[in-house]
C-alpha positions as CSV (number, residue, x, y, z in Angstrom):
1,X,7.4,1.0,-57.4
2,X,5.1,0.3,-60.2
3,X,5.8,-2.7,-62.0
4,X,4.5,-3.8,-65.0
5,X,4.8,-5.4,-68.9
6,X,4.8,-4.0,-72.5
7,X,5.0,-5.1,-75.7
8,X,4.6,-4.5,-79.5
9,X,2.6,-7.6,-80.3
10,X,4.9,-8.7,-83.0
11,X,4.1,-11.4,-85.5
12,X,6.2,-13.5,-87.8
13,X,7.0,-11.8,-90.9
14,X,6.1,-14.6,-93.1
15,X,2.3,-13.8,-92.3
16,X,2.0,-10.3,-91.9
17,X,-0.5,-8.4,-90.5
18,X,-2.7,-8.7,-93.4
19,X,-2.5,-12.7,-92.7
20,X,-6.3,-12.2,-90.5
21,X,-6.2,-15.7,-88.9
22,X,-2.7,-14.9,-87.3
23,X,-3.6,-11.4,-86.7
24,X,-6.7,-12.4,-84.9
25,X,-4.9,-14.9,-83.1
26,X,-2.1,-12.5,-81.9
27,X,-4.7,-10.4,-80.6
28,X,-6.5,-12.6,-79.1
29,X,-3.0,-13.5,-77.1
30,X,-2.3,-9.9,-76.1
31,X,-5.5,-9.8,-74.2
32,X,-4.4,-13.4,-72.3
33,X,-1.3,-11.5,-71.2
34,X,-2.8,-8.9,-69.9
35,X,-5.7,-10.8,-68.2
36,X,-3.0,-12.7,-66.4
37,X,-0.7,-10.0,-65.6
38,X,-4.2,-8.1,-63.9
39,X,-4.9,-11.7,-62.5
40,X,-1.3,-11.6,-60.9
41,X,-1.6,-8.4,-59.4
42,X,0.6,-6.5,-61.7
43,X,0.4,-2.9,-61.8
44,X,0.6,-1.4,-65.9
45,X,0.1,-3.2,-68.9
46,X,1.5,-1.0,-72.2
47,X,1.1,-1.9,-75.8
48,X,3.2,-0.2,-78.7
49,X,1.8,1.6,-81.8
50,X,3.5,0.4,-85.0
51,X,2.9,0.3,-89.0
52,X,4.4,-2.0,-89.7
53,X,3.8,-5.5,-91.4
54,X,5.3,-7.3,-88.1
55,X,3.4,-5.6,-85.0
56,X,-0.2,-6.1,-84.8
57,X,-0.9,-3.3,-83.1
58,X,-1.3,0.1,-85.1
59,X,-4.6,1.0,-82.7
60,X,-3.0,0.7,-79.4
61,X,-6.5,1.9,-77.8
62,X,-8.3,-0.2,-79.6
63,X,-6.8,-3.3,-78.1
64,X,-6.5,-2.0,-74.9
65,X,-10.3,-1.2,-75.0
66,X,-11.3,-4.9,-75.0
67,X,-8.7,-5.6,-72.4
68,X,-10.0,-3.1,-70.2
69,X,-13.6,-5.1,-70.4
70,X,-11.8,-8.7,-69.3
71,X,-9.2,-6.5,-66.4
72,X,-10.2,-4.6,-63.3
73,X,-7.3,-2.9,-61.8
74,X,-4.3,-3.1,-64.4
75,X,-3.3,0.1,-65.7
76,X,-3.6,0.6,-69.4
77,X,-0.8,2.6,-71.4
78,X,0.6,2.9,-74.7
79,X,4.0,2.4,-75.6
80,X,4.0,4.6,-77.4
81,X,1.5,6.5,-79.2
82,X,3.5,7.9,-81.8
83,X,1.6,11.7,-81.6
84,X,4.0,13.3,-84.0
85,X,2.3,11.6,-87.0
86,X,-1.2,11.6,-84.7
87,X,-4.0,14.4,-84.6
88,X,-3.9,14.9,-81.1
89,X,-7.9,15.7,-80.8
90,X,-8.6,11.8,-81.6
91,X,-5.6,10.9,-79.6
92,X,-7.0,12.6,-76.3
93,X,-11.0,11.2,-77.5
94,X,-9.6,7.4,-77.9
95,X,-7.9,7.3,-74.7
96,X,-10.9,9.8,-72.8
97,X,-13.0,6.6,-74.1
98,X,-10.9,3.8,-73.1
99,X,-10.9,5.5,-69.3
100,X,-14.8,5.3,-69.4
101,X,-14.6,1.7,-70.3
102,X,-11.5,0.9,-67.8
103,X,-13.4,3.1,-65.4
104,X,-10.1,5.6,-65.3
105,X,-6.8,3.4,-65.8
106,X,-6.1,5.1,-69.3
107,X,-2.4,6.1,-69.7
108,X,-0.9,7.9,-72.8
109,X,2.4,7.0,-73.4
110,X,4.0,9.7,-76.1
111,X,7.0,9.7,-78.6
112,X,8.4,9.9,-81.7
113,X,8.2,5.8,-82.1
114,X,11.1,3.5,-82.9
115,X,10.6,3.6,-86.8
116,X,9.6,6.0,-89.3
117,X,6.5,4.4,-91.6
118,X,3.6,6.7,-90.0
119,X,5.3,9.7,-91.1
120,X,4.7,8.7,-94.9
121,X,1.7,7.0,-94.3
122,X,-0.1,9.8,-92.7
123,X,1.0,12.5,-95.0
124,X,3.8,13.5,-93.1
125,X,7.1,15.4,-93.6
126,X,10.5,13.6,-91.5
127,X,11.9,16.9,-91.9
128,X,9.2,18.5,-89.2
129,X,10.3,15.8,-87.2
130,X,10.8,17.8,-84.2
131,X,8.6,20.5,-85.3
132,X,5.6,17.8,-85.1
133,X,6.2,16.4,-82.1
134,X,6.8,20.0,-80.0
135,X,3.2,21.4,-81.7
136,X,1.3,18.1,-80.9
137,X,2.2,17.7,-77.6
138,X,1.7,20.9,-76.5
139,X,-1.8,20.7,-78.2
140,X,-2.8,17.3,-76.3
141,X,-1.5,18.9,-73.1
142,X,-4.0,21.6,-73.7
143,X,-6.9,19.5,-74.2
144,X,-6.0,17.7,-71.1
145,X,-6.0,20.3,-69.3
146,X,-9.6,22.2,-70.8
147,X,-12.6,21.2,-72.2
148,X,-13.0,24.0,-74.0
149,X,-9.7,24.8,-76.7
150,X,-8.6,27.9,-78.6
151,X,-4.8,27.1,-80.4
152,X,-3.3,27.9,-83.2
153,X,-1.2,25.9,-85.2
154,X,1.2,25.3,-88.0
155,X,1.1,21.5,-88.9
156,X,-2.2,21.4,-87.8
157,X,-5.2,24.2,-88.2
158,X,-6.5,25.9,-84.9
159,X,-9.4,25.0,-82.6
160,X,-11.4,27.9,-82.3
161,X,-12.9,28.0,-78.7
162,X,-14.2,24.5,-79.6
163,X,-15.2,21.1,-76.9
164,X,-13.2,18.1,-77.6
165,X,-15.6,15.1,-75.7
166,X,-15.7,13.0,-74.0
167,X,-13.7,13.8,-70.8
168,X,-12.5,11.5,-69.4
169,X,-13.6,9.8,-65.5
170,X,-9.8,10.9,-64.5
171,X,-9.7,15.1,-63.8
172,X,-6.4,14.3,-66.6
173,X,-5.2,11.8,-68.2
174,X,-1.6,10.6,-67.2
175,X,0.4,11.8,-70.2
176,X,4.3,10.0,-70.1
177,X,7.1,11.2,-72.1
178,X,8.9,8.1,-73.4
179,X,12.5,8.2,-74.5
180,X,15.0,6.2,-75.9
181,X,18.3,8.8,-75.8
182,X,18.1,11.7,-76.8
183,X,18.8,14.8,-73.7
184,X,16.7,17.0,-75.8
185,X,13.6,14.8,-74.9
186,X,14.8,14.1,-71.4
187,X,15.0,18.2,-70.9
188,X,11.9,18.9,-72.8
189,X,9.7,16.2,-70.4
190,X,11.4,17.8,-66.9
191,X,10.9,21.0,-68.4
192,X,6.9,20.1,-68.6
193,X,7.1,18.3,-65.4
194,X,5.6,15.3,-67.3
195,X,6.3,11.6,-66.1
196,X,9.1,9.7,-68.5
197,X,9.9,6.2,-69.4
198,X,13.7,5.7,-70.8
199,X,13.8,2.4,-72.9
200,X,17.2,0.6,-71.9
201,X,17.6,-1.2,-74.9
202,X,21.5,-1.7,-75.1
203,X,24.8,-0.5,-73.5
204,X,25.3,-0.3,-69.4
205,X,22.4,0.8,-67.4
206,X,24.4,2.7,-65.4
207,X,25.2,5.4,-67.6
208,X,21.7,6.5,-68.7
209,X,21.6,8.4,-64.9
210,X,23.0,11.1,-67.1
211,X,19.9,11.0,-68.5
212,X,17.7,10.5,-65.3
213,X,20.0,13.7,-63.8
214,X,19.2,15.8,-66.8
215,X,15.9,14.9,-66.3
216,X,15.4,16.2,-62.4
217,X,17.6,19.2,-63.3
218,X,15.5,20.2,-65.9
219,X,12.3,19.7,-63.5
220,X,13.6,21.6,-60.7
221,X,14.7,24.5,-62.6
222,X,11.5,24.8,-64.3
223,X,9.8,24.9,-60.5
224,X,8.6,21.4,-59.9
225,X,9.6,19.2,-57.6
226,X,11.9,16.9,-58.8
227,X,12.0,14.2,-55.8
228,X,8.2,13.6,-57.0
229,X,8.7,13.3,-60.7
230,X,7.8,10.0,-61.6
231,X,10.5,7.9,-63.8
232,X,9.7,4.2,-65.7
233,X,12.4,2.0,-66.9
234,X,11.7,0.1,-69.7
235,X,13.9,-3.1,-70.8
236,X,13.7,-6.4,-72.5
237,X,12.9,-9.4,-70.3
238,X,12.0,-12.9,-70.7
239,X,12.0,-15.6,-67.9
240,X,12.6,-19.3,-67.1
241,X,12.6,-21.5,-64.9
242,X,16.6,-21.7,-65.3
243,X,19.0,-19.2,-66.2
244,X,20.2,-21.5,-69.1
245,X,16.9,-22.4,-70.2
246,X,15.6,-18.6,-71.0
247,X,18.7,-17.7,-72.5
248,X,18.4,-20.9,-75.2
249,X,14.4,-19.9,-75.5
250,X,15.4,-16.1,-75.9
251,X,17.7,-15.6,-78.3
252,X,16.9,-17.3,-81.5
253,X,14.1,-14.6,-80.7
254,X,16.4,-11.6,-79.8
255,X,18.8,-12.2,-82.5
256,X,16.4,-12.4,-85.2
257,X,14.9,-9.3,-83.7
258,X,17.4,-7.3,-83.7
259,X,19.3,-8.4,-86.5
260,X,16.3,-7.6,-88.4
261,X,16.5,-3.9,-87.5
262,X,20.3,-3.4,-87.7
263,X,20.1,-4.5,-91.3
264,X,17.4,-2.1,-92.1
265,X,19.7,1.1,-89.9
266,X,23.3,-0.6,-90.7
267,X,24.6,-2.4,-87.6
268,X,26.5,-5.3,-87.4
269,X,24.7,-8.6,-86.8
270,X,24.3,-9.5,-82.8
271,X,26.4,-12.2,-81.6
272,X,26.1,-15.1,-78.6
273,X,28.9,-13.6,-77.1
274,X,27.4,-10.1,-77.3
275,X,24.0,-11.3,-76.4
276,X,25.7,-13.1,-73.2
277,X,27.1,-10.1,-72.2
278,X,24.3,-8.4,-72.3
279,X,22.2,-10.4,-69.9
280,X,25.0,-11.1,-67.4
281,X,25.0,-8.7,-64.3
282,X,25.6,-4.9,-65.6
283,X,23.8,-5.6,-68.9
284,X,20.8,-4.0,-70.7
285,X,18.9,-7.3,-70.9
286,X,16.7,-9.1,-68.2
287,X,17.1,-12.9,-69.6
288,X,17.5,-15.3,-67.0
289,X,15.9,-16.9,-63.7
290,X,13.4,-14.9,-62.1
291,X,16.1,-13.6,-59.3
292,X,18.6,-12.8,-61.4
293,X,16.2,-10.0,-63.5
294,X,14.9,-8.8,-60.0
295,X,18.3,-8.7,-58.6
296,X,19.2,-6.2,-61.7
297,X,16.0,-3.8,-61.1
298,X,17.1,-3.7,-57.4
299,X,20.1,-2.2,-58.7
300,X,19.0,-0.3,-61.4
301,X,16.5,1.0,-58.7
302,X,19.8,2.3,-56.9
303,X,21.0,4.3,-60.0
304,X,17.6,5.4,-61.1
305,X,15.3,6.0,-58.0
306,X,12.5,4.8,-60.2
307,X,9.2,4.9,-59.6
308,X,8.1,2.4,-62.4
309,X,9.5,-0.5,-64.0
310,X,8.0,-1.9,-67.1
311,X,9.1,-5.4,-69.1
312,X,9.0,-5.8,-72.5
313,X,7.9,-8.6,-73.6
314,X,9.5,-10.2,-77.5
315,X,7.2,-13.2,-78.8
316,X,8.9,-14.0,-82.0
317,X,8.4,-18.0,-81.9
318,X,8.4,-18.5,-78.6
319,X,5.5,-20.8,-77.5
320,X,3.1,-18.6,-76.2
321,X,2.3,-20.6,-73.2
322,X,6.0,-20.4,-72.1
323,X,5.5,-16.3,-72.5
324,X,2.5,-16.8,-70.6
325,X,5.0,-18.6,-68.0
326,X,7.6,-15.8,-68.4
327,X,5.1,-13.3,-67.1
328,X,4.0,-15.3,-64.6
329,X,6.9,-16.0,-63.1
330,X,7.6,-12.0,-63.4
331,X,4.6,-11.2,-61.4
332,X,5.1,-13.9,-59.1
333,X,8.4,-14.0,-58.6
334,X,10.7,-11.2,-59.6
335,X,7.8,-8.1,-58.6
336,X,7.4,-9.3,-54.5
337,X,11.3,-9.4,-54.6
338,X,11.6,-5.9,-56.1
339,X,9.1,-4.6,-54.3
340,X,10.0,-6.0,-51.2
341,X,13.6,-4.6,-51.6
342,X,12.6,-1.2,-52.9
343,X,9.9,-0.7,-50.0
344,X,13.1,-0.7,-47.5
C-alpha cells in the first residue's frame, strides 16, 4: 500500500489569502511538509485546489512545482483539481511540466471540488454541473492518451487535429477519480477503469464498501480487471504523542472547521461528544496515538482492499512544528505498522 498526506493549506480567516506575509508563510510551510514527508520515506504528497479566501492553494501545480525541486521520490498529486471549472489543455500542460521538473512523479487528482466558488469565478454555469465535468474529463483523458487531438465540444470549442506540449517524461499521466459519495462518480471512474480516492469524511467507514463494490462492479463489467484497480482512502488525521493530547490539540481545529462549513450548507454545530465518537474505533477520524490511527487503516484495509491511503492534514492554529510532529510520527510510526500488516 501507498501511503501518503494531503492537505488544503488552509489559513486563518482573519488574514486571508490576500494577507501576502501569511500567505507566503503558509507556502513556505507546505513545502516543509512535504520535504519531510519525502525525507521519511513516504510515498504521495497531495495538495487541494481551492478559491477561497482560507486555502492558499488555488494553483495546486504551482506549489507542487517548487516542491518537486526540494523532493526526490515523493509522488506529487492534487487533491483535487477541480477540472469541471478547468480548461483541461492547461490542466494536462501544468502537470506534463511539473513531471519534467519531478522527473515523472506528477499525479492528477480530478473532481468536482468540495465548494462551488470556481464555477462563478471562471464564468461558469452550476447548472452544467455534470455536464462539465463528463466533457472535461473525457477531453483530458484524450490528451493523455495522444499528442496530437481532434474533439469536439459543447462547453468548450474543439481541437482541430492540434499538439498539446509538452508530454510529459511518464507515457501518461496517472489521472485519479476522487469522490466524496456520490455512486454516479464511483460507476463513472470503474466504468473508465481509472484509479479513485473516496474521502471518508464522516459516518462509519464500513459502509462506504458499497461504494468500493460499485466501484469493481462497474470495472469488471466494463472489461478491466477489477482485482488491479487501484483504490486511495482519504481521511482526516492528526497525531500525538498521546491519545488525549491529539484530541485536545485537534479539535479546537476540527470544530472550528467544520462548523464553519455546516453554517455555510445548514448543519448543526459539531459537538465533543460527536467529535469523540468519531475518532474512537469505528469512526471516520484518525485522531489519536500513532497505533491507534494505524490500527484503523489495518482495518479499513480489511473492508476496502486499498491500494493507497492518504492523510489529510487540518492546520487551523495548530503550531506548525507539532504538524510537522504529526506527520512525522505518521511516517514513522503508523506507515511501518500498516505496511507491515497489510504486506501479510
Amino acid at each position: 500500500m501507498e501511503i501518503g498526506i494531503s492537505t488544503f493549506g488552509e489559513i486563518p480567516v482573519r488574514a486571508g489569502s490576500g494577507h501576502a506575509t501569511h500567505a507566503a508563510k503558509r507556502i513556505e510551510e507546505l513545502i516543509a511538509e512535504a520535504e519531510l514527508a519525502d525525507r521519511m520515506g513516504l510515498d504521495v504528497y497531495a495538495l487541494g485546489e481551492h478559491h477561497r479566501p482560507d486555502y492558499v492553494v488555488s494553483s495546486p501545480e504551482v506549489v507542487l512545482a517548487a516542491i518537486a525541486a526540494k523532493t526526490n521520490k515523493i509522488k506529487l498529486s492534487s487533491a483535487v483539481t477541480v477540472l469541471s471549472s478547468a480548461d483541461p489543455v492547461r490542466v494536462f500542460q501544468n502537470f506534463a511540466t511539473l513531471d519534467l521538473i519531478s522527473k515523472g512523479r506528477a499525479e492528477i487528482m480530478a473532481g468536482r471540488g468540495s465548494f462551488i466558488e470556481s464555477f462563478p469565478l471562471f464564468g461558469y454555469d452550476l447548472d452544467d454541473y455534470n455536464e462539465l465535468f463528463s466533457e472535461k474529463l473525457a477531453l483530458l483523458i484524450q490528451i493523455n492518451e495522444n499528442e496530437v487531438v481532434r474533439s469536439t465540444g459543447h462547453h468548450r470549442s474543439g481541437i482541430p487535429g492540434l499538439g498539446i506540449y509538452p508530454r510529459p517524461i511518464q507515457a501518461k499521466i496517472p489521472i485519479w477519480i476522487a469522490v466524496g459519495g456520490t455512486p454516479a462518480s464511483v460507476i463513472r471512474a470503474g466504468k473508465l477503469g481509472l484509479p479513485l480516492t473516496i474521502a471518508i469524511l464522516g459516518g462509519n467507514p464500513a459502509h462506504f464498501t458499497q461504494l468500493t463494490n460499485l466501484y469493481r462492479k462497474a470495472a469488471a463489467e466494463a472489461g478491466h480487471n477489477a482485482d488491479t484497480m487501484q483504490l486511495a482512502i482519504n481521511q482526516h488525521m492528526y497525531i500525538a504523542d498521546t491519545s488525549e493530547q491529539a484530541a485536545d490539540e485537534f479539535w479546537p481545529v476540527y470544530s472550528q472547521l467544520m462548523n464553519k462549513v455546516g453554517k455555510e450548507r445548514g448543519w448543526s454545530p459539531i459537538t465533543r461528544e460527536q467529535y469523540e465518537y468519531m475518532r474512537a474505533p469505528g469512526g471516520s477520524l484518525l485522531v489519536g496515538s500513532a497505533t491507534e490511527v494505524a490500527q484503523k487503516i489495518i482495518e479499513e484495509y480489511g473492508y476496502f482492499g486499498n491500494t493507497r491511503f492518504l492523510a489529510q492534514t487540518i492546520a487551523g492554529d495548530i503550531p506548525h512544528e507539532k504538524l510537522m510532529h504529526s506527520i512525522e510520527l505518521f511516517a514513522t510510526q503508523t506507515a511501518p505498522m500498516v505496511r507491515a500488516a497489510v504486506s501479510k
